[in-house]
C-alpha positions in Angstrom: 134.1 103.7 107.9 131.6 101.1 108.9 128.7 101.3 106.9 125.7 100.9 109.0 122.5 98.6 107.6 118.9 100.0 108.8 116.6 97.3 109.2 113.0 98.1 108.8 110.3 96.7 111.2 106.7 96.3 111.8 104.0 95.1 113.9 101.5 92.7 113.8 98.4 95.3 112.8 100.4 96.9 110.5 101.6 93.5 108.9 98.0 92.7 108.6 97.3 95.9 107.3 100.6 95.0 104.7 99.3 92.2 103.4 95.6 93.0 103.6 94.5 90.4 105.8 93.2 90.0 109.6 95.9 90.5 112.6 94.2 87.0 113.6 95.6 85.8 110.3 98.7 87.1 110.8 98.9 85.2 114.3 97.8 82.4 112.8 99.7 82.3 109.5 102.9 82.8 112.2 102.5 80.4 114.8 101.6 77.7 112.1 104.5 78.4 109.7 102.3 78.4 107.2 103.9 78.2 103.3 107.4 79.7 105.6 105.3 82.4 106.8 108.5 84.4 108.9 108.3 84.1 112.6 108.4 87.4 114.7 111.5 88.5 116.6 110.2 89.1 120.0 112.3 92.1 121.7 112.2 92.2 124.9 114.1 91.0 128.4 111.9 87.9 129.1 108.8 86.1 127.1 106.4 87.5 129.2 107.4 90.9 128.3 108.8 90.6 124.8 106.9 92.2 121.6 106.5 90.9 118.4 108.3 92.4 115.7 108.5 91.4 111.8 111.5 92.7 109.5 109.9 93.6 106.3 112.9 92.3 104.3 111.7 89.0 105.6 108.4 89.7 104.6 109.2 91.0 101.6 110.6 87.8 100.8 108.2 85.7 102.0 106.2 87.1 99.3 108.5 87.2 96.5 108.3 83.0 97.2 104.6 82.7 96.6 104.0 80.9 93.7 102.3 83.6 90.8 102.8 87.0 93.5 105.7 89.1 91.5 105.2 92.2 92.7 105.8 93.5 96.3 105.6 97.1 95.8 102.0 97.2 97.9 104.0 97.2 100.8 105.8 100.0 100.5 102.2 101.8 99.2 100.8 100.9 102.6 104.0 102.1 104.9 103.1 105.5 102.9 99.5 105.0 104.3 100.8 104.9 107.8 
C-alpha cells in the first residue's frame, strides 16, 4: 500500500500571523528572497487567477536556517490559535 504524505499549507495572513510579522512583510520578505525566505506555490489555472500558498515544512525550515532561532514550535502554537 502506498503510503500517502499530507502536506500542510498556509496563507499569506496566517504566515504573518506564524511568524508574528505584517502580511506586507510577508510579501516583501517573498518577492525579495530575503535570507531564502521560500517563495509561494501559486495554485491555480493561470497567474491571474492563481493563489498564493506556503508549505509550512518549507517554512519550518526556513526557520530552523536562521542563524541563533532553534526552536520552531511557535508555529504549531499559532495553527492551534486558528
Amino acid at each position: 500500500m502506498e503510503s500517502e504524505i499530507e502536506e500542510e499549507f498556509v496563507v499569506q495572513s496566517q504566515l504573518a500571523k506564524m511568524l508574528g510579522v505584517s502580511s506586507s512583510t510577508v510579501a516583501k520578505w517573498s518577492r525579495d528572497g530575503v535570507c531564502g525566505f521560500p517563495a509561494p506555490l501559486r495554485i491555480g489555472p493561470n497567474t491571474q487567477m492563481a493563489v498564493k500558498r506556503w508549505r509550512k515544512s518549507d517554512i519550518r525550515a526556513w526557520i530552523r536556517n536562521q542563524e541563533g532561532v532553534r526552536n520552531v514550535d511557535f508555529i504549531t502554537k499559532a495553527d492551534k490559535q486558528s
